[in-house]
Each structure stands twice: as structure tokens, then as C-alpha cells.
C-alpha positions in Angstrom: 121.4 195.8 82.4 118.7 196.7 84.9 114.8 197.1 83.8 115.5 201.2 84.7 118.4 201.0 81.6 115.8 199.1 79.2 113.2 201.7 79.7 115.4 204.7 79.9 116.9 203.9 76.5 114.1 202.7 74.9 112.5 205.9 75.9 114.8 207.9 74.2 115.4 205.6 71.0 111.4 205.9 70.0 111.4 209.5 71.3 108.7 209.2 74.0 107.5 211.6 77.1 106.5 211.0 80.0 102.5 211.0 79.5 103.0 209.3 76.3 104.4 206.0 78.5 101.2 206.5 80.7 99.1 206.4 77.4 100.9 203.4 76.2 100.6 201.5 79.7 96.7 202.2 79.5 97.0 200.7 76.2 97.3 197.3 77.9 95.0 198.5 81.3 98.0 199.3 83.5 97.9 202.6 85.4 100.5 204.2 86.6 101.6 208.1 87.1 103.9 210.4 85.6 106.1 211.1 88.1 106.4 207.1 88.3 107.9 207.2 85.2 110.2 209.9 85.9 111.1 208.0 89.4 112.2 204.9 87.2 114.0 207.3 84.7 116.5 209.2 87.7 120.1 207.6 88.5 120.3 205.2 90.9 122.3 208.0 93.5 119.1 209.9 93.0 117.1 210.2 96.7 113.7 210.0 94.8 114.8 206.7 92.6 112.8 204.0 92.4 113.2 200.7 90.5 111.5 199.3 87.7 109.7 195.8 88.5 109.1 193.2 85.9 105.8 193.7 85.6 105.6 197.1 84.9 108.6 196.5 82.0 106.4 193.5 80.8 103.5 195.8 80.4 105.2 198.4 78.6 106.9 196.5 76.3 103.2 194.7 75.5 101.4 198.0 75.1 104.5 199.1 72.9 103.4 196.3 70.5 100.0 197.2 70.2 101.0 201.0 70.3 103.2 200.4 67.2 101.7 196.9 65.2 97.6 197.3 67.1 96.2 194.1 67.7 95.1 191.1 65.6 91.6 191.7 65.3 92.6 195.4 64.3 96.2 195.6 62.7 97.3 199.3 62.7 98.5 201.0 59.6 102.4 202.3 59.8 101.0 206.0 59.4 98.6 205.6 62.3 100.7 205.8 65.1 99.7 207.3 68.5 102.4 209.5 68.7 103.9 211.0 65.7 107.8 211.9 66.1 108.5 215.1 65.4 111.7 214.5 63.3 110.1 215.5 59.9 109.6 219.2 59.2 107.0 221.1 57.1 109.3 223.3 55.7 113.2 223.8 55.0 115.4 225.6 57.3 115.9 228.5 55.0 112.3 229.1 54.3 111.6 229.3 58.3 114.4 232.0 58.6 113.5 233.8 55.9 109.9 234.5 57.4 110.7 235.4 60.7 112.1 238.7 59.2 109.9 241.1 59.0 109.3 242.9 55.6 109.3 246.9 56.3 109.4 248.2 52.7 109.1 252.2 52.9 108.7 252.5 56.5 109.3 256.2 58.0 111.0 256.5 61.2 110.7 259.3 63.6 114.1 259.4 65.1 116.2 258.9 62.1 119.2 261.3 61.5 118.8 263.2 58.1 121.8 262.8 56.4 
């Protein structure tokens, strides 16, 4: 398993973007672009590939820790995370349907046949 496998999955296990990595990477000062991160993220056929070196895996996986645990002189809480996954919703699938319709009530239309 290459360092371009490690980051590609755990990219999609925690549910992260692109800028989100870059955040993360500043986290421990480590610059780097976005379309870096979409270079590492291509198949290996792809012309614009580009190989993920240990050092940049090292640093992500360091900033990961502080982006999810913080640091010993300031321990995050596990509600204060930088990036909050979008799997929970506000509301029920039903309720969403039901007010997208719009409610018309005793609307008069202009072209309707009289019957």
C-alpha cells in the first residue's frame, strides 16, 4: 500500500475536501496547495499524478491528531472539531419533502377550463 492509497482512503473514511487537508497541514505549519492534494489523489495512469512523499504523509497524519485530539497544553473537546461531517440532519426526510410543496389554497387560475 503506497502513501497515495493511505491518504486517498483516509480522505474518504473522515469525509474530508480538498481545502480541509490544506487546513489540517497548516495545523502542523506545512504548506501545500490544493491541486497538490488532488495530484496525490489521481490514479497512477493519470498524466498529472504525482506521488505522496513521507513527509508530507507524516505531516498529515500529525496535524490529523491535533485536528481531532488538539494538543496537550490545549486538549480539544469531541464537539469542537474543525470540520463538522455533514452526516446528521436537522430534520427528517419527510418533513423536507413536505415543505418544498408549495401551499396554494384558493388560488384562481386564468386559463382553467370551466367545467
Amino acid at each position: 500500500m503506497t502513501n497515495n492509497d493511505i491518504l486517498k482512503k483516509l480522505r474518504v473514511a473522515l469525509k474530508l475536501r480538498d481545502d480541509e487537508i490544506v487546513e489540517i497541514l497548516k495545523l502542523v505549519d506545512f504548506r501545500i496547495s490544493k491541486s497538490e492534494i488532488g495530484a496525490f489523489c489521481r490514479s497512477e495512469n493519470h498524466p498529472k499524478y504525482r506521488a505522496c512523499g513521507d513527509q508530507v504523509l507524516r505531516n498529515f497524519l500529525n496535524g490529523l491528531v491535533i485536528h481531532l485530539r488538539g494538543t496537550k497544553e490545549h486538549p480539544r473537546n469531541p464537539g469542537d472539531v474543525l470540520f463538522k461531517t455533514k452526516t446528521a440532519r436537522s430534520k427528517p426526510r419527510s418533513e423536507n419533502k413536505s415543505r418544498q410543496k408549495p401551499i396554494l389554497g384558493n388560488v384562481k387560475y386564468k386559463n382553467k377550463k370551466k367545467s
